[in-house]
DOFIBA-44955 format. One line per field, with one value per atom (N, C-alpha, C, O): residue number from 1; atom name; x, y, z. Coordinates in steps of 0.001 Angstrom, whole numbers, plus 500000, padded with zeros to 6 digits. Example, Ala and Ser with C-alpha at 12.3 -4.5 7.8 and 13.67 -1.06 7.14 Angstrom:
# residues 2
n	(1|1|1|1|2|2|2|2) .
atom	(N|CA|C|O|N|CA|C|O) .
px	(513190|512300|513200|514236|512850|513670|512900|513409) .
py	(494310|495500|496700|496681|497750|498940|500030|501138) .
pz	(507800|507800|507800|508465|507080|507140|507870|508039) .
# end
This chain:
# residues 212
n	(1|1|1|1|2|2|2|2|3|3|3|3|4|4|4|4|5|5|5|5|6|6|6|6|7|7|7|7|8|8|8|8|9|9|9|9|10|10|10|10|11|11|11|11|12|12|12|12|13|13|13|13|14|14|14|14|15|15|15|15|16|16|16|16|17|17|17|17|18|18|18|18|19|19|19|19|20|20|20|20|21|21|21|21|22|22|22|22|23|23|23|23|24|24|24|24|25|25|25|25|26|26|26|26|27|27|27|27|28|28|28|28|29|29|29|29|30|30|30|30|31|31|31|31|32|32|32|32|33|33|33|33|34|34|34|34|35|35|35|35|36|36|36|36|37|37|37|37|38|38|38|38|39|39|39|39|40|40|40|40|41|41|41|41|42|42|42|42|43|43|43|43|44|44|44|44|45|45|45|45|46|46|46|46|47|47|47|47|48|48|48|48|49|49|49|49|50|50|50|50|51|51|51|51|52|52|52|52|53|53|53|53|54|54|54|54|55|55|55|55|56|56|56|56|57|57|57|57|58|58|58|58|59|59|59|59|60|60|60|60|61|61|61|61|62|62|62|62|63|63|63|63|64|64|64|64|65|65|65|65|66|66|66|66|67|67|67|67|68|68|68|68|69|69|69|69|70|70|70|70|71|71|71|71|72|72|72|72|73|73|73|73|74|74|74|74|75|75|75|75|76|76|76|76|77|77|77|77|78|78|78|78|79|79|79|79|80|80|80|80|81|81|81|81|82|82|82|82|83|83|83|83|84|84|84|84|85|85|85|85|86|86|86|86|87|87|87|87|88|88|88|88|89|89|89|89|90|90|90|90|91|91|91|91|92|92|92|92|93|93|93|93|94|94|94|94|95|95|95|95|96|96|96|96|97|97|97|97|98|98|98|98|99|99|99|99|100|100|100|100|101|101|101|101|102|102|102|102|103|103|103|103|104|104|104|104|105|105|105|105|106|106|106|106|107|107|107|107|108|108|108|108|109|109|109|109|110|110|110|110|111|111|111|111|112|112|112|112|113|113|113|113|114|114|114|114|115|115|115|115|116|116|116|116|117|117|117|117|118|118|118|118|119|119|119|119|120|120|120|120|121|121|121|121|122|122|122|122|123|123|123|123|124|124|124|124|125|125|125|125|126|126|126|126|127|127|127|127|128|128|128|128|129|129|129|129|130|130|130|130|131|131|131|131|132|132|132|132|133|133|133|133|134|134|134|134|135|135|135|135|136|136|136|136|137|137|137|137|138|138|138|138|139|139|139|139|140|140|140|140|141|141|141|141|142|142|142|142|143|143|143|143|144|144|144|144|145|145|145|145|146|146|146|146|147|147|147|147|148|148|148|148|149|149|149|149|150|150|150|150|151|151|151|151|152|152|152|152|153|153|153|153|154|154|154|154|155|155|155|155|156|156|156|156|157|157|157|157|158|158|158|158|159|159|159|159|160|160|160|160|161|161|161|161|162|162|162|162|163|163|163|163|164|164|164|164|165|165|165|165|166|166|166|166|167|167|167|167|168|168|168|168|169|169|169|169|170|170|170|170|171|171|171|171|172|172|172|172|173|173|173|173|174|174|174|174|175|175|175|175|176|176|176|176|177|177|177|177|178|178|178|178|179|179|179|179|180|180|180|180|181|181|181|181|182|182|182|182|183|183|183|183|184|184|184|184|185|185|185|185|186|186|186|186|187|187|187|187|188|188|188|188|189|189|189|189|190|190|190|190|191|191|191|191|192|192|192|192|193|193|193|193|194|194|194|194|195|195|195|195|196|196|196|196|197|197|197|197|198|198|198|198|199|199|199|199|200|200|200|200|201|201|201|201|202|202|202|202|203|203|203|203|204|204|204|204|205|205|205|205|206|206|206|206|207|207|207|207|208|208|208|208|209|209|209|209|210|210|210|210|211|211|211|211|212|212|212|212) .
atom	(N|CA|C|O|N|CA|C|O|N|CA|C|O|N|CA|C|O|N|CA|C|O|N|CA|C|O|N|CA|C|O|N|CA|C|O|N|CA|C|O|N|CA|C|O|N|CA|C|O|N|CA|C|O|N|CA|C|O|N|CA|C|O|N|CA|C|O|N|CA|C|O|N|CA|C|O|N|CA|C|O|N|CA|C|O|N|CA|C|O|N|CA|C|O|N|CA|C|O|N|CA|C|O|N|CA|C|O|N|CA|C|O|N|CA|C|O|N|CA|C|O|N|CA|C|O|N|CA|C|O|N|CA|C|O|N|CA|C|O|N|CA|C|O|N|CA|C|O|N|CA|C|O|N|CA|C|O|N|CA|C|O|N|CA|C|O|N|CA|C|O|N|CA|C|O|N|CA|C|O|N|CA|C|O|N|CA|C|O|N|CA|C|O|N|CA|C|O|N|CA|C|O|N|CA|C|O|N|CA|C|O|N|CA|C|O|N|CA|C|O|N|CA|C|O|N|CA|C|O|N|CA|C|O|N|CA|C|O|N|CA|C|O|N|CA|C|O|N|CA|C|O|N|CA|C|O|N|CA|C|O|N|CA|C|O|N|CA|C|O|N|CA|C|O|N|CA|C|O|N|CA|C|O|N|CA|C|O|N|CA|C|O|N|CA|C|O|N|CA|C|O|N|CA|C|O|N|CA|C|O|N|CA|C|O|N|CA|C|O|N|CA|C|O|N|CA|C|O|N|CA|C|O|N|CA|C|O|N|CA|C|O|N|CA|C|O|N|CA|C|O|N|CA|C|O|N|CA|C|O|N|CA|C|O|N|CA|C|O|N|CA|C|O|N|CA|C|O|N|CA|C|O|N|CA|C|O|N|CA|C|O|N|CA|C|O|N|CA|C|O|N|CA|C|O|N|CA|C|O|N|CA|C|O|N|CA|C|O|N|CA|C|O|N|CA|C|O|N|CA|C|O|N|CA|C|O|N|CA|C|O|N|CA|C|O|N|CA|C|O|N|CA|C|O|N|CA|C|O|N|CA|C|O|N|CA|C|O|N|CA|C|O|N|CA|C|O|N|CA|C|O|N|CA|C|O|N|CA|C|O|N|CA|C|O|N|CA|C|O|N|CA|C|O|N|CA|C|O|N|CA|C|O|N|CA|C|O|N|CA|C|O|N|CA|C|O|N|CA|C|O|N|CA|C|O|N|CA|C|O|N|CA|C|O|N|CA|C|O|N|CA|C|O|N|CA|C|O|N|CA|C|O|N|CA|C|O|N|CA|C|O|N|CA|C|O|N|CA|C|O|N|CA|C|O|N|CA|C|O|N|CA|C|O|N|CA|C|O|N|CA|C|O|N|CA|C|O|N|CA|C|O|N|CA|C|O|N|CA|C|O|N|CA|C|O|N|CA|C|O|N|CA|C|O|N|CA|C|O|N|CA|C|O|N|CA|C|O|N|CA|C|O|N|CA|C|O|N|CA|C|O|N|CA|C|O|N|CA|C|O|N|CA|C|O|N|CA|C|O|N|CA|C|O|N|CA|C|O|N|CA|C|O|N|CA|C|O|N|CA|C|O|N|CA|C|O|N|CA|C|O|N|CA|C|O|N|CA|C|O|N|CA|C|O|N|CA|C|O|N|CA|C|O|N|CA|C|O|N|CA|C|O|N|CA|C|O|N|CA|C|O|N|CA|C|O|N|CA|C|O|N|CA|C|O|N|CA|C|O|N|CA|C|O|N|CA|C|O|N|CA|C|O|N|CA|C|O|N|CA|C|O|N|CA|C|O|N|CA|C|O|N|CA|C|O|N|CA|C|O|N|CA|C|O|N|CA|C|O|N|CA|C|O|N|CA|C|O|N|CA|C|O|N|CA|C|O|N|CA|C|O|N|CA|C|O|N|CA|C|O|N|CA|C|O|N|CA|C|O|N|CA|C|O|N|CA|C|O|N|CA|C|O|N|CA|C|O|N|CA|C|O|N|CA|C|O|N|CA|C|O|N|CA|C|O|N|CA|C|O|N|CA|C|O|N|CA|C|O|N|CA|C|O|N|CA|C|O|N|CA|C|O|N|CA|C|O|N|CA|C|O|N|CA|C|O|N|CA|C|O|N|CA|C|O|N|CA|C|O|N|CA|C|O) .
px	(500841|500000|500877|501821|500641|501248|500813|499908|501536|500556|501396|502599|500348|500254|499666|498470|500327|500550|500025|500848|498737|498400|499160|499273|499505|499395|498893|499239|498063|497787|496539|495453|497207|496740|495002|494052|494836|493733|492727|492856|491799|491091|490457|490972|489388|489052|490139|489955|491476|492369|493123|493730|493004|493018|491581|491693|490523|488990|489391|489297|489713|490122|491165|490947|491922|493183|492439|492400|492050|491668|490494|490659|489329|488869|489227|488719|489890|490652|491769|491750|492692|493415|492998|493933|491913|491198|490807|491312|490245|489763|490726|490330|491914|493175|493504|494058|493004|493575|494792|494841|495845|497431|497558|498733|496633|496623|496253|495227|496649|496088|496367|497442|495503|495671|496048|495183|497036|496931|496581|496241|496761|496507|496221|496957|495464|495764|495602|494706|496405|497242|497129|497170|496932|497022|498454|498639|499428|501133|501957|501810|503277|504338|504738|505285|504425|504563|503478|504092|502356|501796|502384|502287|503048|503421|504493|504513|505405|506611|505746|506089|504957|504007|503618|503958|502693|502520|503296|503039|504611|505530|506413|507261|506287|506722|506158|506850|504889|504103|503334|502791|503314|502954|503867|504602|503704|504288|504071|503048|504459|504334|505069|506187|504974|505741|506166|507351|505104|505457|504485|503369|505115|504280|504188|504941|502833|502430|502811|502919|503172|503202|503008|503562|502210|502026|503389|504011|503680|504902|504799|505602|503317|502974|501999|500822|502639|502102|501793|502369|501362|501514|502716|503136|503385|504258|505587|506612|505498|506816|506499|505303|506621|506517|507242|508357|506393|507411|508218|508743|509421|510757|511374|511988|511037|511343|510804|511310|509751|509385|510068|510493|510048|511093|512446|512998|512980|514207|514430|515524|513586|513143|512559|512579|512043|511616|513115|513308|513823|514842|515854|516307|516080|516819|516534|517405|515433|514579|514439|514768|513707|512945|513294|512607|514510|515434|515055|515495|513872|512967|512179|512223|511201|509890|510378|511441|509211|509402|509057|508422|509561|508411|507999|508746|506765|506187|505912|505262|506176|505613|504682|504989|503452|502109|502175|502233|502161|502453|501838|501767|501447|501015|502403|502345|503475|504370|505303|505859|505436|506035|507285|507565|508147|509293|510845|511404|511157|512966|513534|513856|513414|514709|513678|514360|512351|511856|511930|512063|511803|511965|513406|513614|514370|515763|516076|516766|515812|516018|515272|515962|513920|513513|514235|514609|514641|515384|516938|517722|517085|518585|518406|519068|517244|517037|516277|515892|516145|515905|514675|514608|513570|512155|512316|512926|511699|511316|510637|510836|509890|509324|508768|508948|507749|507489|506363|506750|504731|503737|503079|502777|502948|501176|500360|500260|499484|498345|497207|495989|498090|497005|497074|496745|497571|497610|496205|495251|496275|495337|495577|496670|494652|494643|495869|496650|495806|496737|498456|499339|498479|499968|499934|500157|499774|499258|499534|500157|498618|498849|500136|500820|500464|501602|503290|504300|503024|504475|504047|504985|503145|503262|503749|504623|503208|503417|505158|505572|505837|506911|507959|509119|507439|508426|507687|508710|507215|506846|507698|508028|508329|509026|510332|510929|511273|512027|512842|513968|511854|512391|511717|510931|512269|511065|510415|510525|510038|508665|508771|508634|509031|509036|507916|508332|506577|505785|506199|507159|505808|506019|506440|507459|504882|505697|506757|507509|506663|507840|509081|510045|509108|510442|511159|512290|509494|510017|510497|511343|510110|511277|512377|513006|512671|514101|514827|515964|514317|515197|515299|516253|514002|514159|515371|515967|515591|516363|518086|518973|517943|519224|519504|520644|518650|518761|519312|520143|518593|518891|520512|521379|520804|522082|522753|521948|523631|524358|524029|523960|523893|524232|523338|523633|521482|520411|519908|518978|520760|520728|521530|521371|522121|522791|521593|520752|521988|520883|520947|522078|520065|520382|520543|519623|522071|522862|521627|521157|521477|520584|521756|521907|522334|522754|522449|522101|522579|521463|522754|523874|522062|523256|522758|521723|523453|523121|521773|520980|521718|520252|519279|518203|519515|518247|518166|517240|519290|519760|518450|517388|519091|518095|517035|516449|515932|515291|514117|512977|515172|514575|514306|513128|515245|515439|514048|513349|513664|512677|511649|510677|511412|510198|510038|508850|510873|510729|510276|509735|510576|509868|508509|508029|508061|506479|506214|505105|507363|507243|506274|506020|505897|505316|506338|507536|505561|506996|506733|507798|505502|505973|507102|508024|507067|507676|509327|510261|509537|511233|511136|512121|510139|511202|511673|512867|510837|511066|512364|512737|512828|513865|515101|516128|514645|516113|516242|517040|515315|515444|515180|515839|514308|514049|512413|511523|512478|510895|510105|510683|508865|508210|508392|508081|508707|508691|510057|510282|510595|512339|511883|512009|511325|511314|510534|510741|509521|508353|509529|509446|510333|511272|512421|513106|512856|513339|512032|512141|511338|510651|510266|510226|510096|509716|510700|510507|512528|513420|513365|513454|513255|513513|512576|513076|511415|510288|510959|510870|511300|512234|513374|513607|513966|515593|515390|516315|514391|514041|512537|512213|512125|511143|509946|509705|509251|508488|507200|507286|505832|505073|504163|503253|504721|504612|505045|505557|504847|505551|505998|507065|504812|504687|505257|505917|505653|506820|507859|508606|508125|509784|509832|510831|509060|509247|510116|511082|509227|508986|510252|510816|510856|512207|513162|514128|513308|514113|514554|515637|514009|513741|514422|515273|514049|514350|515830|516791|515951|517534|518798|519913|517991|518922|519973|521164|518463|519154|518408|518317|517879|517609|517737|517246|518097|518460|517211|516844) .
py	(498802|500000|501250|501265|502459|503506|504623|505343|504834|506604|507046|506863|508046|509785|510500|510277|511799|513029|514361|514968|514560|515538|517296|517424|518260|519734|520197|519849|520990|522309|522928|522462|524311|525542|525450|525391|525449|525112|523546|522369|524226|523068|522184|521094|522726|522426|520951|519734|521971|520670|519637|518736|519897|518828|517809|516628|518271|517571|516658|515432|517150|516703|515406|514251|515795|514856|512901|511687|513884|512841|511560|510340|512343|511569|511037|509916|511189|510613|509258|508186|509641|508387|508120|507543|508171|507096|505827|504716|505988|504815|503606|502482|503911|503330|502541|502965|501176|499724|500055|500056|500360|500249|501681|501982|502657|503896|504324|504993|504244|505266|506294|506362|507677|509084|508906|508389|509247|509451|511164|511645|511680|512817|514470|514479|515389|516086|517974|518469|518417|520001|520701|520230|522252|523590|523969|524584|523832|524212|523423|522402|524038|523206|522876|521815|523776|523286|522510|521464|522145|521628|520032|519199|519815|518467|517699|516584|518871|518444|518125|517517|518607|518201|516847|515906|516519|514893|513952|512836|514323|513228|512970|512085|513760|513668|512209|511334|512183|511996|510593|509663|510506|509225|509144|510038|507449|507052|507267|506623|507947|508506|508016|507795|507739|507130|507998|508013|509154|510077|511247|511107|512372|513561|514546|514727|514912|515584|516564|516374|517944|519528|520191|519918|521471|522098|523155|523270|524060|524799|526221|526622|526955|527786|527790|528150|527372|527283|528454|529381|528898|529447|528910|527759|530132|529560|528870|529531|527509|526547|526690|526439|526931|526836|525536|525132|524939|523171|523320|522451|524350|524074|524121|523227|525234|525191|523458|522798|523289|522181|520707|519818|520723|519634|519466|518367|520571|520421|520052|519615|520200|520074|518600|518058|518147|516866|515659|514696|515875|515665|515601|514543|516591|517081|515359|514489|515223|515381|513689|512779|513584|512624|511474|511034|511209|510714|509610|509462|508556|508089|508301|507541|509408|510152|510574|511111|510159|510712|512165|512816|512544|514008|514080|513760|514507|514564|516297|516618|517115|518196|518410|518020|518865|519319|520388|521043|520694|522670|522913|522120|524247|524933|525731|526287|525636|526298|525279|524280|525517|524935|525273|525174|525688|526546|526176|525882|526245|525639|525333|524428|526742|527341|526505|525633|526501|525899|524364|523852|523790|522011|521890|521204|522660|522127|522375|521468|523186|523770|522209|521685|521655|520682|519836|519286|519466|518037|517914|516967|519263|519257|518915|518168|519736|519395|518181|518104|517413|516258|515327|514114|516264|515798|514548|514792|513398|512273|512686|511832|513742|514101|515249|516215|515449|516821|517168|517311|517315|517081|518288|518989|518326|519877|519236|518021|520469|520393|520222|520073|520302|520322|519176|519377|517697|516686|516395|517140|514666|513447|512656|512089|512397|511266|510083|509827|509533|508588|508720|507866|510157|510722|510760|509696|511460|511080|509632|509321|509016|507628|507040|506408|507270|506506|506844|506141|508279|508673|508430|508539|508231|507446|506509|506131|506020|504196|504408|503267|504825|504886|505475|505092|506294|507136|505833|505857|505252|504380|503380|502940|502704|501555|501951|500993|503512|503804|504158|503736|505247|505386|507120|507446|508028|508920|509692|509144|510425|510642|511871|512518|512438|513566|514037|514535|514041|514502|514716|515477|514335|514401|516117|516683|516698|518422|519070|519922|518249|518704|518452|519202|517206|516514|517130|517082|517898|518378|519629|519812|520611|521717|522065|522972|520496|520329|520420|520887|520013|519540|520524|520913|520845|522521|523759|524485|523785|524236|523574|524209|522377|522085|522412|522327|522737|522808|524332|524569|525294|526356|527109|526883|527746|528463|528795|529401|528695|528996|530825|531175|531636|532709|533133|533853|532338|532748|531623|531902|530623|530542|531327|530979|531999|532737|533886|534593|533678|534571|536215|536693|536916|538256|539054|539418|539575|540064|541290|542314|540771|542329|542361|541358|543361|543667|544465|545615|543754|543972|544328|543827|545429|545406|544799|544197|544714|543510|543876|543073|545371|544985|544468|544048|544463|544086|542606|541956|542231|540713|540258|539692|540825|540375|540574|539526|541738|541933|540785|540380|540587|539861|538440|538098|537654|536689|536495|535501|537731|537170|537421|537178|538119|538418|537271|537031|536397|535375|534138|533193|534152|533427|533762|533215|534588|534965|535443|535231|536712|537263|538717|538908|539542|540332|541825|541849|542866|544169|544243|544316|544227|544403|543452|543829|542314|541224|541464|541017|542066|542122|543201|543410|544091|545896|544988|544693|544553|544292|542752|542511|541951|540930|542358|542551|543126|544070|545220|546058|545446|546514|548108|549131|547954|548934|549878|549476|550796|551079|550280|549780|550198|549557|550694|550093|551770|552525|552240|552163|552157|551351|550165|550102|549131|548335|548012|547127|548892|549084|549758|549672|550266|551082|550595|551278|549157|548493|547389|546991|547240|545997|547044|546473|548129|548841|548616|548108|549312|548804|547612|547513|546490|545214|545044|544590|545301|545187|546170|545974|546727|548322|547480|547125|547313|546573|545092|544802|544183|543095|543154|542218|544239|544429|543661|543154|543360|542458|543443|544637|542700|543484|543730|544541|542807|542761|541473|540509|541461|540999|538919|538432|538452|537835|537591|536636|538084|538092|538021|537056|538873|539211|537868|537272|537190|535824|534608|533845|534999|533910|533944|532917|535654|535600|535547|535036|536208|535626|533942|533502|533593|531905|531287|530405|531742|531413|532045|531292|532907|533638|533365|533788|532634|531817|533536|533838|534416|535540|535263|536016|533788|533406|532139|531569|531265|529550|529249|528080) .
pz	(500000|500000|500000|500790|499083|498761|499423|499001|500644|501628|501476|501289|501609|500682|501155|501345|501592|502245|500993|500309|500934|499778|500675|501894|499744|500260|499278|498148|499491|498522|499268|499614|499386|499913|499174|499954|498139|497827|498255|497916|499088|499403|497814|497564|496864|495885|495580|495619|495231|494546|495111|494533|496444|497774|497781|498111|497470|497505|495720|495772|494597|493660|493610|493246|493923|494236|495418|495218|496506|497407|496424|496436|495633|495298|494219|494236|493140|492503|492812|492208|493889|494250|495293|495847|496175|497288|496112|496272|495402|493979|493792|493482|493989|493515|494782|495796|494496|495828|496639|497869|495748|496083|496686|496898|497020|497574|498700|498576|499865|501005|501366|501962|501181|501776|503537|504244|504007|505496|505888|506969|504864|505602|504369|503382|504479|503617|504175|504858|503779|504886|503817|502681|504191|503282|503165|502115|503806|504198|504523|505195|503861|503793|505708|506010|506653|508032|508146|507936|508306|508241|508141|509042|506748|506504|507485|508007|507484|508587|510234|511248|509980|511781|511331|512049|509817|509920|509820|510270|509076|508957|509995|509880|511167|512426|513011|513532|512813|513872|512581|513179|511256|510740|509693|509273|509122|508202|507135|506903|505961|504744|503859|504324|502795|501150|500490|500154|500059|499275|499722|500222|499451|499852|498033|497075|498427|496590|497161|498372|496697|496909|496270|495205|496223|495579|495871|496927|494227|494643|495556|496399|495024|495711|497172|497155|498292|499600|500662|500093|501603|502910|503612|503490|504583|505485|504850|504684|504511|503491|502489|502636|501406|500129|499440|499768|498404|498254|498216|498911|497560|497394|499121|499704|499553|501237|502080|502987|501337|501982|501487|502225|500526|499558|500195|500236|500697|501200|502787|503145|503528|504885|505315|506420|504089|503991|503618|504361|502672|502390|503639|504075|504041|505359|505988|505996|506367|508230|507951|508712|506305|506087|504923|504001|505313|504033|503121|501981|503956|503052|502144|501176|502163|502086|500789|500479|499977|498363|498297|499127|497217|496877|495623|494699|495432|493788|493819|494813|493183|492768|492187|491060|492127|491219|491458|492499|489964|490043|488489|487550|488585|487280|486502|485405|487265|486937|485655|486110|484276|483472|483060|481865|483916|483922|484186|485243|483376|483668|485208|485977|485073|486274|487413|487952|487906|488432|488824|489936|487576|487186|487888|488889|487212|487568|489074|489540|489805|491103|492034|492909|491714|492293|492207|493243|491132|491049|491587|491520|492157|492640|494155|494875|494436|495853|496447|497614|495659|495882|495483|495679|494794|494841|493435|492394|493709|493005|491674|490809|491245|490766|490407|491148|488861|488795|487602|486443|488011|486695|486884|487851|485703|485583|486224|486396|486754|487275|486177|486274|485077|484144|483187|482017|483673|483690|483705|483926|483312|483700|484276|484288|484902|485975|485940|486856|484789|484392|484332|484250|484410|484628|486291|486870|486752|488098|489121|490136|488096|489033|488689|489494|487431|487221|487639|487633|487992|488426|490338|491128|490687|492067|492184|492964|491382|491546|490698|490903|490253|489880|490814|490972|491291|492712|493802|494486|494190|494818|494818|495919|493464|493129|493594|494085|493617|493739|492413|492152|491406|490182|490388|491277|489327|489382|487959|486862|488051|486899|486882|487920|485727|484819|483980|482935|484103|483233|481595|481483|480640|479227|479079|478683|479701|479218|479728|479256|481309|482056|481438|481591|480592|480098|478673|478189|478174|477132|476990|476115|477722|479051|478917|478372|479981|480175|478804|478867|477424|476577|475525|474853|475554|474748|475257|474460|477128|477796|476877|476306|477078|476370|475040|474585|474463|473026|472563|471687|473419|473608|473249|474093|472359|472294|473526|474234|473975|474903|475685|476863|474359|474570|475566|476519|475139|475154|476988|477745|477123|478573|479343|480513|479277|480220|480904|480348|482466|483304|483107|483012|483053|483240|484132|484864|484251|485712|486336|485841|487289|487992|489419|490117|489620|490764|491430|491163|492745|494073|495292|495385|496174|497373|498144|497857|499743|500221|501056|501546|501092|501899|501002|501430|500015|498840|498601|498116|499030|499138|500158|499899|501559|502573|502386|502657|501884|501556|500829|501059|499860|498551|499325|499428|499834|500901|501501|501304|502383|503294|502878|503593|501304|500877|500175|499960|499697|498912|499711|499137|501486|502329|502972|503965|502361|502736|503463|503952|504168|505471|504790|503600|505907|505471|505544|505823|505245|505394|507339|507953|508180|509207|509532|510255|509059|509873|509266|509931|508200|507367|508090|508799|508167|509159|510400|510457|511345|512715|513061|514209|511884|511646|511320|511971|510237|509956|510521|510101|511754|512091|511385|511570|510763|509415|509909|510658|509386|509107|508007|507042|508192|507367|505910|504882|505719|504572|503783|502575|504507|504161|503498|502275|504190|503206|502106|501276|502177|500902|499567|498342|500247|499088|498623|497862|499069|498930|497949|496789|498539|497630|495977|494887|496079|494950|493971|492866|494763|493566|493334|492111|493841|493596|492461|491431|492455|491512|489961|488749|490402|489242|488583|487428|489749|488814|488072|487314|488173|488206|486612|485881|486613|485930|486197|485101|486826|487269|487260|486972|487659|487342|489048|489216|490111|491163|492071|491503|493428|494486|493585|493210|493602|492950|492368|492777|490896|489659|490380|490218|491212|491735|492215|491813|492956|493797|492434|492388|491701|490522|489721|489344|489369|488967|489507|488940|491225|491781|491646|491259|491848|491753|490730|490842|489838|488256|488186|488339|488042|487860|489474|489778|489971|491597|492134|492050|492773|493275|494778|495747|494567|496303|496644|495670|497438|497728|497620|497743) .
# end
């Protein structure tokens, strides 16, 4: 029997997911959480196979959580379900350890089958995910190279704890700042970065590795 640890901040695609692989003999849900803390409290406390994640969470976010699991939980698979179809994304998971990595905008049958494959002790790449990666390789040299944005270091920190989901009270009162300090700091970051808000900046930070 294959247990499984669902996350996603969205209840809907937590209610989706559950009834879909409850169906499946070789499947038991033990448990299903909105946040990446959340999970580290169940795998404390039960036995888990593989944990699904969504990439965009409350609190842990999967990649924070992928790695914490990894850390803590050296058995414990990880599958990613994400809407995100994105290089710098795909590759960043698979360094840090996760078994896996599919659209949300998959079928069922992709789904079951990269379980039962990270299950066996192999892992599963989604077709679009795979085809990504290879377009990435195919790519001219010139045209993977990241684009330099340089940042000083408060913008460093800055960028850091905005990319962990803190809020501006919570980065003034960690850096000792006014909250207007760091609104003016998140503004350039949004300026030098071109982004179109907090969001984006998260998403290119990420992508261009101007945060772990």
């Amino acid at each position: 029997m294959i247990k499984l640890l669902l996350a996603d901040d969205h209840q809907i695609v937590l209610d989706g997911l559950s009834s879909l692989l409850s169906k499946e003999r070789d499947m038991k849900i033990i448990d299903e959480v909105p946040d990446g803390e959340l999970v580290l409290k169940v795998l404390a406390t039960k036995q888990v196979d593989i944990v699904i994640l969504d990439i965009e969470m409350p609190e842990l976010d999967g990649i924070e959580t992928t790695k914490a699991i990894k850390e803590t939980y050296k058995t414990v698979k990880v599958l990613i379900l994400s809407m995100y179809n994105d290089e710098e994304f795909i590759k960043q998971i698979i360094q840090i350890g996760a078994s896996g990595y599919i659209l949300k905008n998959r079928g069922k049958e992709e789904l079951v089958d990269a379980i039962r494959k990270i299950a066996e002790g192999g892992q599963f790449f989604g077709e679009a995910v795979t085809n990504v990666l290879i377009e990435g390789l195919r790519k001219p040299k010139n045209l993977q190279e990241k684009e330099e944005v340089i940042l000083t270091r408060r913008e460093k920190e800055v960028l850091g704890l905005i990319s962990h989901g803190l809020t501006t009270p919570q980065i003034a009162e960690k850096l000792f700042i006014a909250h207007s300090t760091v609104e003016t700091h998140r503004r350039n970051l949004i300026d030098k970065t071109n982004s179109s808000n907090t969001k984006a900046l998260i998403r290119y930070a990420y992508k261009n590795g101007l945060v772990d």
